[in-house]
Each structure stands twice: as C-alpha cells, then as structure tokens.
C-alpha positions in Angstrom: -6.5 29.3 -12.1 -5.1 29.8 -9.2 -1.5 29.8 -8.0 0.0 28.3 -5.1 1.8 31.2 -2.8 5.3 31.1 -1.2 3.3 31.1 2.5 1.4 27.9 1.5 4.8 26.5 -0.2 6.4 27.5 3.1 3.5 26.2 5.7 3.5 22.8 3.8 7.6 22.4 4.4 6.8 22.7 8.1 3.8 20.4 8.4 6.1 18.2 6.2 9.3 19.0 8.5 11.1 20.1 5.8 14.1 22.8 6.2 13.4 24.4 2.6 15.7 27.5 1.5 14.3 30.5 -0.1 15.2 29.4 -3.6 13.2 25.7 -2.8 10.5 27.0 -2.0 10.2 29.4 -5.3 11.1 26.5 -7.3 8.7 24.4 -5.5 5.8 27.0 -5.8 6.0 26.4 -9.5 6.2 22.8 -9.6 3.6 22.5 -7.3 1.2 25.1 -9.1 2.2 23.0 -12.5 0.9 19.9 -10.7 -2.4 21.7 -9.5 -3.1 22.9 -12.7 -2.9 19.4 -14.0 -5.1 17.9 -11.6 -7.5 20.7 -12.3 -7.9 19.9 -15.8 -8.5 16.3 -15.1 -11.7 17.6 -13.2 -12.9 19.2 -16.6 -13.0 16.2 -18.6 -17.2 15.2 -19.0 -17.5 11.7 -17.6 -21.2 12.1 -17.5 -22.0 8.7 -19.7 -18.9 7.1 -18.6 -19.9 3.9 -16.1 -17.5 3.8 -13.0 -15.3 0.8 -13.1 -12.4 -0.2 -10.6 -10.4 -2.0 -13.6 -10.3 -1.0 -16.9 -11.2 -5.1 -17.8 -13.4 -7.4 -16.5 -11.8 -9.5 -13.7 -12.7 -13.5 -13.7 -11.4 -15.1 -10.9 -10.6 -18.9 -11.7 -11.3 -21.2 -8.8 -11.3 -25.1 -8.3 -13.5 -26.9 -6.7 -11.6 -27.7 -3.1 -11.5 -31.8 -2.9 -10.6 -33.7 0.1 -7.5 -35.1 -0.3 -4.7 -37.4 0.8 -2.8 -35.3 3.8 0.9 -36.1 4.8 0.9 -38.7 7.7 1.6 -37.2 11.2 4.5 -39.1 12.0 6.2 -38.8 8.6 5.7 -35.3 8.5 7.3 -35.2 12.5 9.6 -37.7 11.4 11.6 -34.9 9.9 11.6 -32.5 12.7 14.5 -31.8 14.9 12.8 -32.2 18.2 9.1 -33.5 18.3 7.2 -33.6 21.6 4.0 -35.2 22.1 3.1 -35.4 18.1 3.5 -31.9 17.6 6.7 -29.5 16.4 8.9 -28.2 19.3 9.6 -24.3 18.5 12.1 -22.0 20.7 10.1 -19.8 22.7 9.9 -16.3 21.4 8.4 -14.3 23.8 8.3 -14.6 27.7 5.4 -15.3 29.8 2.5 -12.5 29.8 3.7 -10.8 26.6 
C-alpha cells in the first residue's frame, strides 16, 4: 500500500492552516497512513450480494390520523398577552425598516 509522504502531510497543514513542527508532521504521516490503510481494507471487503440499505433496520414511521379539533379561543389565548392590538400579539420590533 501506499504511504502518505512528509510533502502531502506538510501541503495538507497549509490547506488546513495549520503551523505543524517537523516532529507533527512525522508523527502525523504515520497516523495518517494507519488511517488510509484502514479505509483501504474496508474497500476489500465483497459486498457483491449484500443489498444497500441506509439503516441497518426497517424504519416504520407511526402517524395519526390528523382530526380537527377544538382550538384555544382568540381572546382567551390574547387574554394572556402583555399588550394585544387589534386581536393579534404585539412583539418589539427587531429589525428596522428595509432590512
């Protein structure tokens, strides 16, 4: 398999923006070559008659049938409200004209 080189190491810590030392980025040359080596052996594994799934069980969603229902009365809900105007809620502005 292939190894990862100091350069690549090195080029990676500045795409990343990374201020690496020489000793980093032996260290990380090895832990990153460990890693590849890894993933490479997951990409060896026969999968051939294995079916692709996105979970590994079957998803059931349980839903209820929506039902109209009694709502809360307008002015019992406003009732409640610091500062109603015109039936509806009164909020402090938030952002200025044209925003």
């Amino acid at each position: 398999m292939a190894t990862i080189s100091r350069e690549e190491v090195a080029h990676l810590a500045r795409l990343s923006r990374l201020a690496v030392t020489d000793e980093e980025i032996d260290m990380f040359a090895g832990q990153l070559d460990t890693i590849l080596q890894a993933v490479a052996r997951v990409g060896e594994v026969d999968v051939e008659d294995v079916p692709a799934t996105s979970h590994n069980v079957d998803l059931v969603n349980v839903l209820r049938d929506d039902v109209i229902d009694a709502c809360l009365d307008r002015d019992l809900a406003l009732a409640g409200a610091p500062d109603p105007f015109s039936n509806r809620f009164r909020v402090p502005q938030i952002l200025a004209e044209g925003e």
